[in-house]
N, C-alpha and C positions, 0 to 999 in steps of 0.2 A: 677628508681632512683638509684644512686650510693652509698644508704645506705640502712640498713637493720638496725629493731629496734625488741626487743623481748617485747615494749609495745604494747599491743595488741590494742589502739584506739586510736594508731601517727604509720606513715607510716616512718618516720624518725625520727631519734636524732641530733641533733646539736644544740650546746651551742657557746657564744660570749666567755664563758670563764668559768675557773675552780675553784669553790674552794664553801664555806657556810660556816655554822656554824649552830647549832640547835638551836631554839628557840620553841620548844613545841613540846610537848607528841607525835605528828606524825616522829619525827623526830630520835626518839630513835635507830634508828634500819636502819638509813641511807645507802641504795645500794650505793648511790655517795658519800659518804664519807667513804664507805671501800674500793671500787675501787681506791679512793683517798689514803687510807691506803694502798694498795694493789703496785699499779703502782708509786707513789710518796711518798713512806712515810709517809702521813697524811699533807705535808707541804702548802697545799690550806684549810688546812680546821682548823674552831675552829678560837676564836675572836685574833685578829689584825694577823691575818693569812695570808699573800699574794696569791690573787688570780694570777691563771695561765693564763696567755695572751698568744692565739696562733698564730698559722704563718697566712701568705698572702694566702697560697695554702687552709690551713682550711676553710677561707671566701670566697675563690674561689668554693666552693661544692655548696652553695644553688644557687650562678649565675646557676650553668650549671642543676641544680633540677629546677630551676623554666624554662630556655630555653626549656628544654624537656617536662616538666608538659604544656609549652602552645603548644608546636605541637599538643598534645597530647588531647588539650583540658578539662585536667585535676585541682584539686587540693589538693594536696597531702599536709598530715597534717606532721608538723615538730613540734617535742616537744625539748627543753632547755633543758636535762636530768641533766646536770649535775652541775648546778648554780641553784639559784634565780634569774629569770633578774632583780626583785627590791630590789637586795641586797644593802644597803646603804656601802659596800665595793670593788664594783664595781671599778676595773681599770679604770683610771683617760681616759675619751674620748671612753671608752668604749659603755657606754649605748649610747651614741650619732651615735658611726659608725653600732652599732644595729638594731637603726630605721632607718638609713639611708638603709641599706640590706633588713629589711619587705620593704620599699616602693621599693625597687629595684625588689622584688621577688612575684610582683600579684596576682602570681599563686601560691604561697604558702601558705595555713593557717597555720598561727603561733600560737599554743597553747601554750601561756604564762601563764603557771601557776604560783602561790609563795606562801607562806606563811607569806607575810610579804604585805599585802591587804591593809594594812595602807597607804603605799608607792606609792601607785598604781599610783592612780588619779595625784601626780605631776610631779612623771619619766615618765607617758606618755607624761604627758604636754611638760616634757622636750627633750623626742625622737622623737615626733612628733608634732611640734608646731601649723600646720596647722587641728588638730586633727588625733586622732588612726583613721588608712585606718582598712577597712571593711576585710581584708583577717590577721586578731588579734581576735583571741578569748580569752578572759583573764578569769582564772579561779582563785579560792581561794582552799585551799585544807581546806577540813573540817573533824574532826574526831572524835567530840562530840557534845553534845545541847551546849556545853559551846562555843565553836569554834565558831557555827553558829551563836547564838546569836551575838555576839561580833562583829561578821565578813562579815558576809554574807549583814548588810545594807553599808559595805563599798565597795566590791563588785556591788553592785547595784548602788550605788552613783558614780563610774568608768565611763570615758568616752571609752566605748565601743559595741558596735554593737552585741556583742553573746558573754553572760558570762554562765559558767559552775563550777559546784562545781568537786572536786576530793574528794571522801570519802574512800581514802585508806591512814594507815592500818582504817579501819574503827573500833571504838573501843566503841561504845557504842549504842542504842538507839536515833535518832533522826528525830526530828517532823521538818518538809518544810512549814508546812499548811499557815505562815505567809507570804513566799515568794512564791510559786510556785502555787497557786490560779488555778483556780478559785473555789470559795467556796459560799457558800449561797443557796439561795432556784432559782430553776428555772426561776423565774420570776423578781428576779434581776438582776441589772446591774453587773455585773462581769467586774472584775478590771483581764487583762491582766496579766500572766504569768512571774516574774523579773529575772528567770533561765531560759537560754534555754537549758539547759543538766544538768545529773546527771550520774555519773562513781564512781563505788563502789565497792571496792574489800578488801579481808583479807592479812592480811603482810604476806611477803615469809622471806629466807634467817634467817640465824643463830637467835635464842629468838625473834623469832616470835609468834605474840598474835592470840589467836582464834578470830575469830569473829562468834557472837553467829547468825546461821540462823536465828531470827526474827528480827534481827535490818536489813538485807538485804533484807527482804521480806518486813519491812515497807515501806523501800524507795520504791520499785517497785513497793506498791500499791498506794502508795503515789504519783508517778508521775503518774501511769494508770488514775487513779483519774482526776488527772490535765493535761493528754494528753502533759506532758515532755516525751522526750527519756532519755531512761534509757538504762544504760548499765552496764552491769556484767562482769566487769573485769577478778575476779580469788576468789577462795578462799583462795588462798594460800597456806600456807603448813599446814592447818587443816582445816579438813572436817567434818562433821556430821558423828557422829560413828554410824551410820545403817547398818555399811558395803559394802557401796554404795559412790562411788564417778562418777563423772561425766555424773549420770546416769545409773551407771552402776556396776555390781555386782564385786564384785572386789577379789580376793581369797589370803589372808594371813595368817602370822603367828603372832595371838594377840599377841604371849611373847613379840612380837620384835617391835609393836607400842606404842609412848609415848600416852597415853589416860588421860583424862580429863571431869570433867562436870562443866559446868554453874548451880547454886544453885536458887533456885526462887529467889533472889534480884539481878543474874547476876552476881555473883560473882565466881572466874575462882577458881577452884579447881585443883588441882593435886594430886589427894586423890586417881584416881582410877575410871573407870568408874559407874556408877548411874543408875539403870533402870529408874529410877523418873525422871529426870533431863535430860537435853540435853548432853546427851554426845557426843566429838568431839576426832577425832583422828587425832595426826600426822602422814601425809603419803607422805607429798610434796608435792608442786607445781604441778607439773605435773597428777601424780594419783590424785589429787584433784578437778583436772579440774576446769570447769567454768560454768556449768550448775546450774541454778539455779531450782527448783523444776521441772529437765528434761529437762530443755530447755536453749538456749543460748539468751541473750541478747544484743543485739548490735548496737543499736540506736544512734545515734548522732546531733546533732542539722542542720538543713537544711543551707547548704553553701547557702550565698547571698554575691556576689558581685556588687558593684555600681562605676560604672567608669563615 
């Protein structure tokens, strides 16, 4: 493919178009809204803010990404990095020549994520009026019990064929047990699985939050449980202060890492590290790896296509 992406569970980026605004706590600390900072001034981003419409040649990329993905026999996932496709300030004919491009691109899975789940169920209605094609996985980003609650039966109420949660920055404790089944005794009926993935990682980039190891470990037993792929994103730029990041023994100089603990109510301290408590260090992205207790994670929900 003729893109390269440094999200580790989309083989591509490519957005219809430029710009958002924050609407919740996962949002605080937005990579595309400082790149947007960065490259344009901030001038796509933030309410009645005009989003960036790009050239013919940009929507010319997923044409020649899906021509090669089908020689290929492939389908290579393409993530929207830098919008919401259900931003309700979407450039006027936009979301329209959107869906027209998924049903153009077969061979492409489209992970359409948003945080804006509400919207879901009518933009698709309106991209895709003969229904969402099967090569759309639409996800919800989730980032607390409050999130999920809220969000997660609108997600499922979606007309779509493979939905997925995003749990990054992941910022608290959260229980699946209501959507991601099966549960009861042996000998009942078990009611089907309404996720088919879960992707969970800690925020990177400048006032980044820890994320405390047992809220990551929930989810992963939490889907083992319920036979979901699970997938271990990153930690981010804080790690478990054991010393140890990616598995692996790591050799520094404590003066010169930011350190921190989690208190028994889960409450983030900057006091100073704790032998009682979880403590976690800032090391980066990178030294922090992605290993989860040793090991990597990397599950996705099984591609079906239906033509």
């Amino acid at each position: 493919m003729g893109a390269i992406t440094a999200i580790e569970w989309a083989d591509a980026s490519w957005s219809p178009w430029e710009g958002c605004q924050k609407v919740g706590p996962g949002c605080d600390h937005c990579y595309a809204e400082s790149m947007n900072n960065w490259l344009r001034r901030g001038e796509n981003w933030g309410p009645g803010a005009p989003r960036r419409i790009y050239s013919d040649a940009h929507w010319d990329k997923p044409l020649r990404w899906n021509q090669a993905a089908a020689r290929a026999s492939q389908y290579p996932k393409v993530f929207p990095s830098v919008c919401d496709p259900f931003d309700n300030a979407a450039p006027e004919g936009e979301r329209q020549r959107f869906g027209q491009l998924v049903l153009d691109t077969p061979n492409l899975i489209w992970m359409l994520l948003t945080k804006r789940i509400s919207n879901a169920s009518s933009m698709l209605g309106t991209m895709f009026p003969n229904g969402t094609p099967d090569n759309v996985w639409l996800g919800a980003t989730i980032v607390n019990q409050a999130e999920a609650d809220r969000d997660i039966p609108k997600l499922i109420d979606a007309p779509a064929s493979i939905r997925f949660l995003s749990m990054e920055p992941l910022l608290g404790e959260v229980n699946l047990y209501d959507w991601i089944g099966p549960w009861g005794k042996s000998d009942e009926l078990q009611a089907p699985p309404m996720i088919d993935g879960i992707f969970v990682g800690g925020e990177s980039g400048r006032g980044a939050r820890p994320m405390h190891p047992s809220w990551a470990r929930s989810l992963r037993d939490q889907c083992s449980a319920a036979e979901i792929p699970f997938h271990f994103k990153q930690w981010g730029e804080w790690a478990p202060g054991n010393d140890y990041a990616g598995g692996h023994l790591i050799e520094r100089d404590r003066t010169k890492i930011q350190s921190g603990f989690f208190d028994y109510n889960d409450n983030w301290n900057l006091l100073g590290p704790n032998p009682f408590r979880q403590t976690m260090d800032r090391i980066g992205k990178k030294a922090a790896g992605r290993d989860l207790d040793g090991r990597n994670h990397d599950d996705f929900p099984q591609i079906i296509i239906c033509r």
